[in-house]
DSSP file (Angstrom, degrees, kcal/mol; ACC not computed):
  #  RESIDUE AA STRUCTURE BP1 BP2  ACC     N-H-->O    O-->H-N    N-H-->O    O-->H-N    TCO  KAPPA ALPHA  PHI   PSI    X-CA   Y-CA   Z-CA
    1    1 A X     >        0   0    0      0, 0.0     4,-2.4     0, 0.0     5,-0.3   0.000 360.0 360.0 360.0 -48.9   67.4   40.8  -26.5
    2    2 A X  T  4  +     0   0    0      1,-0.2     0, 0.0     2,-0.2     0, 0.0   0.629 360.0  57.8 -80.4 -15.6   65.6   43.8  -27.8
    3    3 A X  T >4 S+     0   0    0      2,-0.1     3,-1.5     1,-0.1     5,-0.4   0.918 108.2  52.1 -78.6 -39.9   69.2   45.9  -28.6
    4    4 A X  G >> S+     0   0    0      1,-0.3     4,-2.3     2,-0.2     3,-2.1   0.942 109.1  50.6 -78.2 -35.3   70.0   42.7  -30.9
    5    5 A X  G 3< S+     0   0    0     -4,-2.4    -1,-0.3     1,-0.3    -3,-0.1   0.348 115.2  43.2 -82.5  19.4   66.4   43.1  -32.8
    6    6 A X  G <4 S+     0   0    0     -3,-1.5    -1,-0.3    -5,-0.3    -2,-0.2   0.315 110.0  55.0-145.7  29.8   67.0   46.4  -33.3
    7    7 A X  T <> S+     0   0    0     -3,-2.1     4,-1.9     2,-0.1    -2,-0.2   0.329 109.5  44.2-115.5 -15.8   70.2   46.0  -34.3
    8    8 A X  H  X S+     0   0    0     -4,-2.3     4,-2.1    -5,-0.4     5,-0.4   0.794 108.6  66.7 -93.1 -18.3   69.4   43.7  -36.8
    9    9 A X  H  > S+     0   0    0     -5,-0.3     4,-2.2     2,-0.2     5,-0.2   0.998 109.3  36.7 -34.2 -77.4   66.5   46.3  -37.7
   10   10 A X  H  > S+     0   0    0      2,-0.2     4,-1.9     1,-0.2     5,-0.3   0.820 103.8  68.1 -61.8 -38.7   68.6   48.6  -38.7
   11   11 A X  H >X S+     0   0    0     -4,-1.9     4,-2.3     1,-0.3     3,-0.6   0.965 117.4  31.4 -62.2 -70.1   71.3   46.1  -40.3
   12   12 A X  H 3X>S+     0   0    0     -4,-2.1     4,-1.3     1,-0.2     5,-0.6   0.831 115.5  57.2 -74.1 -13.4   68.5   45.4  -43.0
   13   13 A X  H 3X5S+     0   0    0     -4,-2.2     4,-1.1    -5,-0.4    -1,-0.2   0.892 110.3  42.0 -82.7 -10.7   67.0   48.6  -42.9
   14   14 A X  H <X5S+     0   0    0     -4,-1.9     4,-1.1    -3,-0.6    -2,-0.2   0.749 119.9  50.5 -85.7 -25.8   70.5   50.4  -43.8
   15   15 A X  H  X5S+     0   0    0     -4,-2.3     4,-1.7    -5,-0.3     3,-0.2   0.942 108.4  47.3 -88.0 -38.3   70.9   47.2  -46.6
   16   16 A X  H  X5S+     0   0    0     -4,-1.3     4,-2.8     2,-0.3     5,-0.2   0.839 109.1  57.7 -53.5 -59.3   67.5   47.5  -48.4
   17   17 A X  H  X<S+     0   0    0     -4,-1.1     4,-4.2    -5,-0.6     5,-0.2   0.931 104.0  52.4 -38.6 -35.4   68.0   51.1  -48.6
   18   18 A X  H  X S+     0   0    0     -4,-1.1     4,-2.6    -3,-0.2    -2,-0.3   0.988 107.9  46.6 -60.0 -74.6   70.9   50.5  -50.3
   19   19 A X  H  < S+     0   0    0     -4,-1.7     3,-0.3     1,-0.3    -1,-0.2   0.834 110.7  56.8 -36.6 -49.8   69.5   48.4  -52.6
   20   20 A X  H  < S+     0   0    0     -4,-2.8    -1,-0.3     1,-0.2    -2,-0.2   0.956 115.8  33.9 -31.5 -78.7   66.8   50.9  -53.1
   21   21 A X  H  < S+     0   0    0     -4,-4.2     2,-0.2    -5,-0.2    -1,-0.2   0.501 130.6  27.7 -46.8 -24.0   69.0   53.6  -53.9
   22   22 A X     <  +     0   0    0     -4,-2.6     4,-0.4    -3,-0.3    -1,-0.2  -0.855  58.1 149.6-148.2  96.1   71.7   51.7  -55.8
   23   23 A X  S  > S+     0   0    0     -2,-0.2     4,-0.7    -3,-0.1     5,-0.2   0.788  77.4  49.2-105.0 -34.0   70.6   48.8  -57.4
   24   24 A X  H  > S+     0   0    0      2,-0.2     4,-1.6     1,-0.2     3,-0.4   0.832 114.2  46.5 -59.1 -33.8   73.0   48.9  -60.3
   25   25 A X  H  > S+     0   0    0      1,-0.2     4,-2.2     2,-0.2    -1,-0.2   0.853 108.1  59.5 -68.7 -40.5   76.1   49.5  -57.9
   26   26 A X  H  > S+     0   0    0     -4,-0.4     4,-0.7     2,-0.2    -1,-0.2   0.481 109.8  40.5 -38.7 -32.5   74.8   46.8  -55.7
   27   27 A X  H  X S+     0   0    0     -4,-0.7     4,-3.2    -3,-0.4    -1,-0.2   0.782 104.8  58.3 -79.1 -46.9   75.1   44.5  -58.3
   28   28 A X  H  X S+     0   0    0     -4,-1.6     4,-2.0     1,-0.2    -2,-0.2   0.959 113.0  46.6 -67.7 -28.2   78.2   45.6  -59.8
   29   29 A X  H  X S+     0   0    0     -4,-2.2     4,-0.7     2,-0.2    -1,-0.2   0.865 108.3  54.4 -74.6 -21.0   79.7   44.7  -55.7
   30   30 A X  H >X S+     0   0    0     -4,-0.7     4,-2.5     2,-0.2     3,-1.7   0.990 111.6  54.8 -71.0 -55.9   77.8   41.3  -55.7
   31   31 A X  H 3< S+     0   0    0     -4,-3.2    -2,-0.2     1,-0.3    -1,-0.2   0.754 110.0  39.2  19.5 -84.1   80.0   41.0  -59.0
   32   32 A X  H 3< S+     0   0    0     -4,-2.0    -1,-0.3     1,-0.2    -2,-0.2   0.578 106.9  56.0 -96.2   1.6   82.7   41.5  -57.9
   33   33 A X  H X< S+     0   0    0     -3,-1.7     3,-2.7    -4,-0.7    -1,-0.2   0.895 104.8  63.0 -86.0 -21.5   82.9   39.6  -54.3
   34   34 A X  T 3< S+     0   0    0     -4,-2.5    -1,-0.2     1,-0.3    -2,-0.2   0.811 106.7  42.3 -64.6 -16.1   81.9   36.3  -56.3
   35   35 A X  T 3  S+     0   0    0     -5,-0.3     2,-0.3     2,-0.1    -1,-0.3   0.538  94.5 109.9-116.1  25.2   85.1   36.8  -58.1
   36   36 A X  S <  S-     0   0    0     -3,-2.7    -3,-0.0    -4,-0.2     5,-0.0  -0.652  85.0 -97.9 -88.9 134.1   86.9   37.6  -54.8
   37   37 A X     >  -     0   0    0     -2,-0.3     4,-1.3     1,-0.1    -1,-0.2  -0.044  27.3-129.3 -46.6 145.8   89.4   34.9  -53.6
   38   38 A X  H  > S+     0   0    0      2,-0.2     4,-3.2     1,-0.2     5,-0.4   0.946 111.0  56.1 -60.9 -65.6   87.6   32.7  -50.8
   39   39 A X  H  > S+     0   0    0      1,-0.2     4,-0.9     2,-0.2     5,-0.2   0.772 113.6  41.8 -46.0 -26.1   90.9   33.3  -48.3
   40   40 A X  H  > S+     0   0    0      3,-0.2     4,-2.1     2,-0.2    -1,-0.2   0.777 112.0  53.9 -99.7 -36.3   90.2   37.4  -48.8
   41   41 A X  H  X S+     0   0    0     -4,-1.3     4,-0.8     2,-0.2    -2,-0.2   0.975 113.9  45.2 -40.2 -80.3   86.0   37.0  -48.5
   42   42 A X  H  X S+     0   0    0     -4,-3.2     4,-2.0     1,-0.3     5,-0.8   0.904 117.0  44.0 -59.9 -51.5   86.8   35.1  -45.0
   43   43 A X  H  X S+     0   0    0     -4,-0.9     4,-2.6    -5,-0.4     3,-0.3   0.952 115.0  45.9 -58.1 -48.7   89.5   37.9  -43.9
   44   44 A X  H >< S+     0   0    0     -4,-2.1     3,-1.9    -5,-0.2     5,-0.2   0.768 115.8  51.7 -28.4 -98.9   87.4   40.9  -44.9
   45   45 A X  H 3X S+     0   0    0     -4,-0.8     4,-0.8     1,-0.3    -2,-0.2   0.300 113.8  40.3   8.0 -61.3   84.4   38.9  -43.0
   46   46 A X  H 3X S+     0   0    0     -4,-2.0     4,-2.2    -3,-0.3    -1,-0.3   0.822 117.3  48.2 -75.9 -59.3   86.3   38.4  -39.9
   47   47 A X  H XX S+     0   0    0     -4,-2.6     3,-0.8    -3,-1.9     4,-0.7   0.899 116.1  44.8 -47.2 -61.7   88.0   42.1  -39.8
   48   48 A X  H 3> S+     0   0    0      1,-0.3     4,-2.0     2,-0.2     5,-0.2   0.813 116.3  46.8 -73.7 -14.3   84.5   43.8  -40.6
   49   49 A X  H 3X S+     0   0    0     -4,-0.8     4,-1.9    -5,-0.2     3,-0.4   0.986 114.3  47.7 -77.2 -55.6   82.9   41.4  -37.9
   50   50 A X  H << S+     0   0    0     -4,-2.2     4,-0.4    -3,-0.8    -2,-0.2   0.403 114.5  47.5 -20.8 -30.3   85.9   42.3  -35.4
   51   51 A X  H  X S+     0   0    0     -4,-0.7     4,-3.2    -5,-0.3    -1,-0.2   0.798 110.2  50.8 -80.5 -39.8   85.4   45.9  -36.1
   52   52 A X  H  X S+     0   0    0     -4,-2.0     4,-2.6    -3,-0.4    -2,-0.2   0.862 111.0  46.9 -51.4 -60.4   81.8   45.7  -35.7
   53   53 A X  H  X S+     0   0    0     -4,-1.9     4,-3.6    -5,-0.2     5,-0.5   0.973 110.0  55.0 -63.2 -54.5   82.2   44.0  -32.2
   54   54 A X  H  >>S+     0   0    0     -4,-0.4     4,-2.3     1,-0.3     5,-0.5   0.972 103.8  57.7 -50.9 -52.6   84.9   46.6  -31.2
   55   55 A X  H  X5S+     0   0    0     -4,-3.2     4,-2.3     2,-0.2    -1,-0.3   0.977 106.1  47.0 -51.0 -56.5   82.3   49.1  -32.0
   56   56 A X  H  X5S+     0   0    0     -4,-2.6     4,-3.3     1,-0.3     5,-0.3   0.919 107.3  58.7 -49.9 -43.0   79.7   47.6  -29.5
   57   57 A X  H  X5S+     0   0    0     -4,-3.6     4,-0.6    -5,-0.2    -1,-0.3   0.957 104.8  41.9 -75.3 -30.2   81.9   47.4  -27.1
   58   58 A X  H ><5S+     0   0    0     -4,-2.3     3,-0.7    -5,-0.5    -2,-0.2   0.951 119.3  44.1 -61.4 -52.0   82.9   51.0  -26.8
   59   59 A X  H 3<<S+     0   0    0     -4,-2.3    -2,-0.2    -5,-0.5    -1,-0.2   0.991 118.0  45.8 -54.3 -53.9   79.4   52.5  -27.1
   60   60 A X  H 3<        0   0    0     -4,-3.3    -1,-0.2     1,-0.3    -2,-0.2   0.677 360.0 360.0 -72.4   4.0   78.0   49.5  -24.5
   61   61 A X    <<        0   0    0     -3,-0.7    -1,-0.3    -4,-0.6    -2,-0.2   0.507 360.0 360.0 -90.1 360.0   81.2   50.5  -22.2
């Protein structure tokens, strides 16, 4: 329990920087995923979530 609240710690503390740092760029990518095909949202979605997991598992391995 405590790696997944500090993973999700970090998950907004890395995304709120962003925004911090880049707010105009940030915008211009909200932009552009709204005008991103639904079928290409979900497959991104699914890869970076699939990469994500693959990552946990190697480190927790």
């Amino acid at each position: 329990m405590k790696e997944v609240l500090m993973a999700i710690g970090l998950l907004l503390f890395i995304e709120g920087s962003l925004y911090a740092l880049f707010p105009s760029k940030m915008r211009h990518i909200i932009s552009v995923l709204t005008k991103m095909p639904l079928n290409q949202l979900r497959f991104t979605g699914f890869f970076l979530a699939f990469v994500g997991f693959l990552i946990i598992w190697y480190i927790k391995k």
